[in-house]
C-alpha positions, -999 to 999 in steps of 0.1 A, spaced: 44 41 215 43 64 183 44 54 146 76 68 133 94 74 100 109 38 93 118 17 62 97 -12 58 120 -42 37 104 -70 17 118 -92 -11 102 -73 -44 101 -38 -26 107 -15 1 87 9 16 106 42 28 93 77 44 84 97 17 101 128 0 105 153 -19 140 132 -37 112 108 -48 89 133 -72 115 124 -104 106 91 -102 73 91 -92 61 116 -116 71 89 -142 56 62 -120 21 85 -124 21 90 -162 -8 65 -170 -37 87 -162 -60 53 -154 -43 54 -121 -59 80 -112 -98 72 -117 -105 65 -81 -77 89 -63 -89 120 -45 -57 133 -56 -67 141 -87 -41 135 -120 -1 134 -106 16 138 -135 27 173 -130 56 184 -112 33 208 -95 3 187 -83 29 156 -76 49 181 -51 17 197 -35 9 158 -29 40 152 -12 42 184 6 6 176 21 15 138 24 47 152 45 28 183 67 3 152 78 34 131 89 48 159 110 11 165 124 13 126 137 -21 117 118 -1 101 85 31 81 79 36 82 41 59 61 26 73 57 -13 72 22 -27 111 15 -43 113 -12 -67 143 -34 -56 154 -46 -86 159 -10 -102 162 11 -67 130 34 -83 103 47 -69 73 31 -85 41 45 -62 32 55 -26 12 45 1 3 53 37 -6 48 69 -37 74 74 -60 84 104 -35 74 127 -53 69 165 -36 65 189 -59 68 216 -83 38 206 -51 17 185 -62 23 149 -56 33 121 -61 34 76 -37 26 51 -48 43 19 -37 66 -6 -20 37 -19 -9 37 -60 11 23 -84 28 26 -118 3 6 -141 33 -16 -148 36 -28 -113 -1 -39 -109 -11 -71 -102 28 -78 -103 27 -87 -65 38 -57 -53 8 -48 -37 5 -78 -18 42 -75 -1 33 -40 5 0 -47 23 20 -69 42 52 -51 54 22 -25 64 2 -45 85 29 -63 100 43 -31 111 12 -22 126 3 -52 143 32 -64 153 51 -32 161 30 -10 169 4 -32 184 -27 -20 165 -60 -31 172 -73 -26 137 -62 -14 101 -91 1 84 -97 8 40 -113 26 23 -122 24 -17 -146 37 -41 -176 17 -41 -167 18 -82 -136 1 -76 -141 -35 -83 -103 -46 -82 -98 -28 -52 -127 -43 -36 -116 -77 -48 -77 -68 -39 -86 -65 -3 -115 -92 2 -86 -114 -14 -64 -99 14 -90 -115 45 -103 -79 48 -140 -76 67 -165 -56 45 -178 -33 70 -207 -11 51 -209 14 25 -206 54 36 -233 66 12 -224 96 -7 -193 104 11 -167 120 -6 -167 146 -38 -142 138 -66 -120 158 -83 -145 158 -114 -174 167 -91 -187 131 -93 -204 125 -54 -189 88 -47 -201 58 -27 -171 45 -3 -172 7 9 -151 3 39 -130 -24 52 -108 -38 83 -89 -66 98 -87 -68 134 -57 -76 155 -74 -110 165 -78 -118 127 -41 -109 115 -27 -144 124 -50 -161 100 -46 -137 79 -11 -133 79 -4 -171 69 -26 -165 39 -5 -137 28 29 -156 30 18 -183 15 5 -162 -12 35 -143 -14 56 -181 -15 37 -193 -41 44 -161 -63 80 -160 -57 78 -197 -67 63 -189 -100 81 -161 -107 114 -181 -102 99 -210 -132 93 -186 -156 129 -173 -153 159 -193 -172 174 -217 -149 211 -193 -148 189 -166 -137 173 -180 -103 192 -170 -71 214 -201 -54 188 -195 -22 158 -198 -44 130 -207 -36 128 -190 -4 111 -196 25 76 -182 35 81 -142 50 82 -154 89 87 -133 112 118 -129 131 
């Protein structure tokens, strides 16, 4: 089995292959240059640097060692970020999902949790993974505190790994979660996701909340 261009659907998002359709949206989605602290990429912003991105993002796919995706915003059909599956192994079953970012306005909005999990689920349960590996700046406390909150397994610290785009010589603390884990931790996530859809729903007026609200926790079908 190969990992192949698919379209991942959750409730606040989907995730579909990535393209070049998606640069007007995204390079709107990369305008806050914050985003961009921790990124290898470097600042997006640009039509010319966002479509070098992709282009890369797309040669990788063909190459079999990426599966880039763009995050779409269901409520507005826009494109609001991208992520990836990276590294891909198929020899030993593994692989990274990484190059993940957002618009600032979509942070800590949930959308990074659903995402994590359409991704993991896929590779799990589709694709039959053994483990899903991350990587993040050793910097990067949210990240580091995203993915602990997401049951992933500090693994070590690659010392001096990587060279940024300002020259700065970074620290990179990796992660993982192993196929034996993902049932534990796959509960956690839905009922994170439940309880966010639940509190989402209370803050909206009562004419506002969909007839099938709330809804039930993501199980799998």
């Amino acid at each position: 089995m190969t990992l192949q261009p698919v379209t991942l659907e959750g409730r606040l998002v989907r995730l579909e292959p990535l393209t070049a359709e998606h640069i007007p949206d995204l390079l709107h989605a990369a305008r806050d240059e914050r985003i961009w602290q921790y990124m290898f990429y470097g600042n997006l912003a640009e039509r010319e640097p966002m479509e070098a991105f992709i282009s890369k993002a797309i040669r990788l796919r063909d190459l079999g060692t990426d599966l880039p995706f763009a995050v779409i915003h269901n409520a507005t059909d826009k494109a609001i970020g991208s992520t990836r599956f990276r590294d891909i192994c198929l020899k030993h079953m593994k692989l990274e999902i990484g190059g993940t970012w957002y618009a600032s306005e979509y942070q800590r909005s949930g959308v990074n949790l659903e995402c994590k999990y359409l991704l993991m689920r896929h590779a799990f349960e589709t694709f039959g993974t053994l483990r899903v590996q991350f990587k993040t700046d050793i910097r990067n406390a949210r990240s580091r505190q995203s993915l602990e909150k997401l049951g992933a397994v500090q693994e070590g610290v690659l010392r001096r790994s990587a060279i940024m785009p300002d020259g700065l010589v970074r620290d990179t603390a990796v992660y993982s979660i192993l196929d034996t884990e993902w049932g534990m931790v796959k509960q956690g996530l839905e009922m994170r996701m439940w309880r966010y859809a639940n509190r989402s729903a209370a803050q909206k007026p009562a004419d506002k909340i969909p007839a099938t609200f709330p809804p039930a926790p993501y199980a799998t079908k």
